[in-house]
Structure formats: C-alpha cells, structure tokens
N, C-alpha and C positions, 0 to 999 in steps of 0.2 A: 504494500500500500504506500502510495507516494501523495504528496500534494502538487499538483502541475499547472501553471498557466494556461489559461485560453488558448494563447496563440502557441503552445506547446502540446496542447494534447487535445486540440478539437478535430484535427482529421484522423488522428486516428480513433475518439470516440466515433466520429460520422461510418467508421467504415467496421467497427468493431474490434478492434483491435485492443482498445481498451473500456471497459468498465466503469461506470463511475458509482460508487458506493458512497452514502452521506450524503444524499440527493439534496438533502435539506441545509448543509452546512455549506453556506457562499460567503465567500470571501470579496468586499467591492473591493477595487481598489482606490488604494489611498494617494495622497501628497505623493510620499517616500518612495511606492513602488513605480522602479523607473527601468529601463533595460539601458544598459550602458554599452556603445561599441566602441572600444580600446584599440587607439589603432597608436604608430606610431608616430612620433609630432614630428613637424615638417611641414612646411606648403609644399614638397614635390608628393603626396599621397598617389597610390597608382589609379587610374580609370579606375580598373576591376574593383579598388576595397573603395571607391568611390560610391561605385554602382551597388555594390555588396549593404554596404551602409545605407544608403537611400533604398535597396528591397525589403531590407529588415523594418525600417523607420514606417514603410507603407503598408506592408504585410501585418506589422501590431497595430497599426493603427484602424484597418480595416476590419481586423478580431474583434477590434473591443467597440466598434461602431455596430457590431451587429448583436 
C-alpha cells in the first residue's frame, strides 16, 4: 500500500493496474505540495530538459484541472 499522486497513478488506476483502497480518504492539495524539476543552473539548458520541463509542468497541471 503506497500513497501516490494524481498525476502518478491515475493511468494506471484508469487501466487497472492499480487499486485504490481508502476511497474515502482524499488528500487536497495544499500551498506546500509543489513538484520541483532540478535541472542544472546555467542559461545554456538543453532543448530536450527544456521541453522535458514544460511536458511535466503541462501534464500536472492538466491532472489536477480535471
């Protein structure tokens, strides 16, 4: 039994892969919960963790809009 994020473990509930037990206990989120992407500093960042960074930032943001 684990605790998982929306945008961590909604496709695999949609497909069954996983379970959700404690139907009743929801967690909103708050202020503090933030997802953080740690890249290394610099202005030369590459395209790719460019793009990487902005799939992630769109991909949560569209979880928790729905």
């Amino acid at each position: 039994m684990c605790l998982l994020p929306v945008y961590v473990a909604s496709r695999d509930l949609a497909r069954g892969g996983l379970v959700q037990v404690l139907v009743d206990y929801q967690i909103e989120p708050t202020p503090g919960s933030t997802l953080y992407a740690i890249t290394l500093p610099g202005i030369h960042s590459s395209p790719q963790v460019k793009a990487f960074v902005q799939f992630l930032a769109e991909t949560v943001q569209a979880e928790f809009a729905q």
